[in-house]
C-alpha positions in Angstrom: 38.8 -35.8 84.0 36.2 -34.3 86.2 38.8 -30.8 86.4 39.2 -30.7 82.6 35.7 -31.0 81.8 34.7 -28.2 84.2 37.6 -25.9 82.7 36.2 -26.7 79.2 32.6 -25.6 80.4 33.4 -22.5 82.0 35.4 -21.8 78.4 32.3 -22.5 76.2 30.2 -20.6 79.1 32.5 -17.4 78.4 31.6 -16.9 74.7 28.1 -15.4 76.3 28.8 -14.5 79.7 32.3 -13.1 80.3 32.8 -10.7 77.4 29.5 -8.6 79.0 31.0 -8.6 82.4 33.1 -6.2 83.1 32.1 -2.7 82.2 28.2 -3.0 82.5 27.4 -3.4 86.4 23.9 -3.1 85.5 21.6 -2.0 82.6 21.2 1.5 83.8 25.3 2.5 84.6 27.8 3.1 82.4 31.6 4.0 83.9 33.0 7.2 83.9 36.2 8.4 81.2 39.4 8.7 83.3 42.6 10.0 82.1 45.7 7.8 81.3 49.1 7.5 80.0 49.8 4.8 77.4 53.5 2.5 77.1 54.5 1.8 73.2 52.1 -0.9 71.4 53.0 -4.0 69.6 52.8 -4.3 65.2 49.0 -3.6 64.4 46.7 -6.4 63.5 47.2 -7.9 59.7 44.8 -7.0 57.2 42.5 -10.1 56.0 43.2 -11.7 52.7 39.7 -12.1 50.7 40.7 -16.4 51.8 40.2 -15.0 55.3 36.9 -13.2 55.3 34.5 -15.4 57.1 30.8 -15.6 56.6 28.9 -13.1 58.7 25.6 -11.7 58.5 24.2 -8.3 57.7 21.0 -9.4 58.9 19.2 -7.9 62.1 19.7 -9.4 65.5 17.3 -11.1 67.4 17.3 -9.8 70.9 14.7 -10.9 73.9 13.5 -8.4 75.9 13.5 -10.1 79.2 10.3 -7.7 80.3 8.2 -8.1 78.0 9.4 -11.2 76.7 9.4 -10.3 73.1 11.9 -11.0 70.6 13.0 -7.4 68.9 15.2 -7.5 65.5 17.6 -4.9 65.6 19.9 -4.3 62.8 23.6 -4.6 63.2 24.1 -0.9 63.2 22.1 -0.6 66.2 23.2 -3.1 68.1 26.4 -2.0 67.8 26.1 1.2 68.8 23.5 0.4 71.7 26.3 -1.8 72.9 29.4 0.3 72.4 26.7 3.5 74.5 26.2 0.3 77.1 29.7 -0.6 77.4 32.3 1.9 77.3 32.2 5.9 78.4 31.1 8.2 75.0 33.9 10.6 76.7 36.7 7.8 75.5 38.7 8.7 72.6 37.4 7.7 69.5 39.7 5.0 68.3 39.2 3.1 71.9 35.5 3.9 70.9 36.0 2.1 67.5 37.6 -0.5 69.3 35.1 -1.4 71.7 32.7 -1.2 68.6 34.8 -4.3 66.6 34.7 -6.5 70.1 30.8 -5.4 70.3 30.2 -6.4 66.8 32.7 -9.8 67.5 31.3 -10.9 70.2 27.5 -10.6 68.5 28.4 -12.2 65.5 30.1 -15.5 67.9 27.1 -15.6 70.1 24.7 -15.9 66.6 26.7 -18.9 65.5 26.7 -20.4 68.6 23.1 -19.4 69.1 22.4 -20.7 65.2 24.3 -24.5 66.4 22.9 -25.0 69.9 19.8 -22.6 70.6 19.6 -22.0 74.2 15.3 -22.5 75.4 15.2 -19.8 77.5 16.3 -17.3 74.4 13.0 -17.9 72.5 15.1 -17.9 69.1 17.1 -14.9 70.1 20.3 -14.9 69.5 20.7 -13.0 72.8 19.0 -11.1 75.9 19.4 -7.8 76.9 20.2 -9.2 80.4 23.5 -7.6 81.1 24.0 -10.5 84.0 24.3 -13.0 81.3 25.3 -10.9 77.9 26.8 -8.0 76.9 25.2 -4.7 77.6 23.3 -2.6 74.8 20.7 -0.4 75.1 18.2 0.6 73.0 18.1 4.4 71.1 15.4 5.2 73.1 17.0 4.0 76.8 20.2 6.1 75.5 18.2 9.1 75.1 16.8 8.5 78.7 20.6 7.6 80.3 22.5 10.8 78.4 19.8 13.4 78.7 21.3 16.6 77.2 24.7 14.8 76.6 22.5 12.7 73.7 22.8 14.5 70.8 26.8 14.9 71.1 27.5 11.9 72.7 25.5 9.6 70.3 26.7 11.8 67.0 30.1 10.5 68.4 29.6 7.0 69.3 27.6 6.6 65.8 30.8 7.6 63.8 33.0 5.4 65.9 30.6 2.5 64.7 29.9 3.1 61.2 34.2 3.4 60.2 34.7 -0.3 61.4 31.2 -1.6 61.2 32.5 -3.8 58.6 35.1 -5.6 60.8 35.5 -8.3 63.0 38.0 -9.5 64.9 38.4 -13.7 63.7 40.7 -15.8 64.6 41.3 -19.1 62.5 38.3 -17.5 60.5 35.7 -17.5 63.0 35.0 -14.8 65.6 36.8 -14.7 68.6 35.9 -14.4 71.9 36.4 -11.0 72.1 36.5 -10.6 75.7 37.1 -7.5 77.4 37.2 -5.4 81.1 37.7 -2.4 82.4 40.9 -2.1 83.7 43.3 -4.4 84.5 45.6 -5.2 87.2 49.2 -3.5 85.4 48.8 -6.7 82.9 46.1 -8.9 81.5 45.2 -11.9 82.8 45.5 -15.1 80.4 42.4 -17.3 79.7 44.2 -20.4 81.1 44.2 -18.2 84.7 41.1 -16.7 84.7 39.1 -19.5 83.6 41.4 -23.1 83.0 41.5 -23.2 79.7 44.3 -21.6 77.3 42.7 -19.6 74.2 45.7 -18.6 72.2 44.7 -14.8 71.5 44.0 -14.6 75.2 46.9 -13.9 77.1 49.2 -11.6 79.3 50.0 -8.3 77.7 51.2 -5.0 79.2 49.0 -2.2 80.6 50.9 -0.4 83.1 48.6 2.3 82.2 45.7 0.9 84.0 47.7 2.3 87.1 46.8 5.4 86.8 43.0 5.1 86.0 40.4 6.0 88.5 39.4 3.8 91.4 42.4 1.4 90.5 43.0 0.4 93.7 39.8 0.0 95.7 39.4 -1.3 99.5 36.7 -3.1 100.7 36.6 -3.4 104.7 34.4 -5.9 106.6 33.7 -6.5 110.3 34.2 -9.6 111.4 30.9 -10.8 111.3 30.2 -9.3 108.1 33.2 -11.6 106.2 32.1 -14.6 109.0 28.4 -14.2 107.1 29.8 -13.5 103.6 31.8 -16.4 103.6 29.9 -18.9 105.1 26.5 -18.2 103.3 29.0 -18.6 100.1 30.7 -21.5 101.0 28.1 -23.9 102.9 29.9 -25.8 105.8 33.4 -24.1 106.2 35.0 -23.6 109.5 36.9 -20.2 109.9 37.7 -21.0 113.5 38.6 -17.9 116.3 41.3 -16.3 115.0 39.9 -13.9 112.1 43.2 -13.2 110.9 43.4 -16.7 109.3 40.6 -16.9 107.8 42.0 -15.2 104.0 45.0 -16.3 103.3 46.3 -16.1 99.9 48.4 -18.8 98.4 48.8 -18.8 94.8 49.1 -15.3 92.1 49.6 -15.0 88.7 52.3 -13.2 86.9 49.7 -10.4 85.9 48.5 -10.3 89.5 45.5 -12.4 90.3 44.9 -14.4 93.0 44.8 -18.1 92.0 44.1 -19.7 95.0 43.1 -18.5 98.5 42.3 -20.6 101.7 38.9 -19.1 103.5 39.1 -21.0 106.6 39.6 -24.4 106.1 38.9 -24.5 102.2 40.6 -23.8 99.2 39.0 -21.4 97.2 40.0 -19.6 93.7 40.3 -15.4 93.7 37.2 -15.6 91.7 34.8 -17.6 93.9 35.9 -15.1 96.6 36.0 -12.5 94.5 32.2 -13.4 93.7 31.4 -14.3 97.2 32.7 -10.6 98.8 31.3 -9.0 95.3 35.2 -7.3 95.0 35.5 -5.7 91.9 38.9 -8.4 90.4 40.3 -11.3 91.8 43.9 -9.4 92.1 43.7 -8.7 95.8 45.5 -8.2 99.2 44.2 -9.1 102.7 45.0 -7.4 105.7 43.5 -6.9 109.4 43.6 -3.5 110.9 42.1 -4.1 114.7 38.7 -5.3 114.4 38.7 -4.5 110.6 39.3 -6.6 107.5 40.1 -5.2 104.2 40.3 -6.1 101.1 42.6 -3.9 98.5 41.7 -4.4 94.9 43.7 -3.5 91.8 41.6 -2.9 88.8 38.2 -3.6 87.9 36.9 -6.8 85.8 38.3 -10.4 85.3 41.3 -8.8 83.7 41.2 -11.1 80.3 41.3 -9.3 76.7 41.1 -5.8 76.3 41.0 -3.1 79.2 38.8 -0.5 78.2 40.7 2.2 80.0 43.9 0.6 78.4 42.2 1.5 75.0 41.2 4.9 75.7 45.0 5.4 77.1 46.3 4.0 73.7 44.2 6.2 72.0 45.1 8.7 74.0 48.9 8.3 72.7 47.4 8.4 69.1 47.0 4.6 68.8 44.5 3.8 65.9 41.7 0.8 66.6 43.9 -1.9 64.8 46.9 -1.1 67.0 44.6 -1.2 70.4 43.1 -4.9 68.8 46.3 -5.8 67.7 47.6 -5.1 71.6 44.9 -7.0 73.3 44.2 -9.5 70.8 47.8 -10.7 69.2 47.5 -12.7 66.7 43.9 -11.8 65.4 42.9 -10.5 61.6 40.8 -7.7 61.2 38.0 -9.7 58.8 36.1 -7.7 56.7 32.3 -8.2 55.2 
């Protein structure tokens, strides 16, 4: 009971936390555009019957400033387009662009209901922060200026069109937003909901893209002295013994079919790929271990928790000449496109 209750809390904790993880490392960085080759796509998402179209608002968002601790109203048009400059590379192409603009807008319009039927204290009445640690990036016009300098006026022109074509979309899903989770590159395949976090989400699950092979920093290696993964591990997990041999202290046990480590034994506890993965700050939880003399490293494939859509997936689809409904119907199967 104890295991199922802690899977179904992590879930409910992912409608705020997860989606914002993966491409924003921090409220001043933004990744940088690779190039990629794309593999065919599956049917494109169906269109909404007016039955489908659920109930959002065109009303501004309430966002807390976490310095000054006011609560700003943005309008959606903003938002959306301070998130989509926060979250993905204005270089993409523009339909992973308008992609990334639909899960922006999704994931906004989840967090307001769930904001709207269980406030959270520390929010104020926000419906979110602009803590990228605990929501999805955005910035506002005025920090995009600061962060593209002379790129702005180009970049922004761009990133604005991308938003206004599908700023009346949504991505729902039983009609209500979806969690509309997303990374930036993925380990060859997406990871399903039930891996990453315990709990199956039926629009969450493993789908193909081989293309994240080829984007930069795929693989990354992480080496550690000794001491340094002797101090990592025991500062993160209070009490373990590694014993002598530092060769045996990572060994991995269980993986995924999409490549993530499940479980992994750090000393004489058994830890998932994302505790560790949090505990040696590794960029996924798909990961090899290996000694070489006095050296451990750590080999990483892909970048993010690997659930939904990869963002360099998207730009490769677009790249192919894959529209945003094909791109959302490849990461999210089984989702409408809803409509306001």
């Amino acid at each position: 009971m104890k295991k199922h209750f802690a899977a179904a809390l992590l879930l409910i904790l992912s409608v705020t936390v997860i989606p914002a993880l993966p491409a924003a490392t921090g409220k001043g960085s933004v990744k940088e555009a690779g190039s990629i080759t794309v593999l065919p796509v599956k049917s494109p998402l169906p269109s909404s019957s007016s039955a489908d179209i659920p109930s959002f608002s065109d009303k501004p968002y309430k966002v807390l400033d976490t310095e000054s601790g006011q609560v700003m109203e943005v309008s959606v048009r903003d938002y959306v387009i301070g998130a989509v400059c926060a979250e993905m590379p204005a270089s993409f192409g523009e339909e992973a662009l308008k992609a990334q603009a639909v899960a922006a807008h999704t994931y906004a319009e989840r967090q307001r209901l769930r904001e709207s039927e269980s406030p959270t204290p520390e929010l104020m009445g926000a419906d979110f922060s602009d803590d990228t640690s605990k929501y999805q990036g955005f910035f506002t016009k005025e920090e995009i200026k600061e962060r593209f300098g002379d790129r702005f006026e180009r970049d922004y022109r761009k990133i604005s069109a991308a938003a206004d074509e599908v700023l009346p979309y949504i991505l729902t899903y039983d009609g209500a937003p979806i969690i509309a989770a997303f990374h930036s590159m993925s380990a060859g395949f997406t990871e399903s909901a039930e891996n990453a976090w315990g709990s199956p989400v039926d629009y969450l699950v493993e789908v193909d893209s081989r293309s994240d092979l080829t984007a930069p920093k795929f693989r990354e290696d992480k080496r550690f002295t000794a001491e340094e993964l002797k101090t990592a591990l025991e500062t993160a997990f209070e009490g373990v013994s590694l014993g002598d041999n530092n060769e045996e202290w990572l060994r991995i046990l269980t993986v995924s079919g999409s490549g993530t480590v499940l479980e992994v034994s750090a000393g004489d506890r058994t830890v998932t790929g994302s505790q560790l993965r949090a505990a040696l700050d590794l960029r996924s939880a798909a990961f090899d271990v290996r000694c070489e003399g006095d050296e451990i490293i750590i080999t990483t494939k892909g970048f993010g928790h690997g659930v939904g859509m990869s963002q360099y997936g998207a730009d490769a689809m677009a790249s192919e000449g894959s529209s945003w409904q094909e791109i959302l119907a490849h990461y999210y199967p089984n989702c409408t496109v809803s409509g306001s």
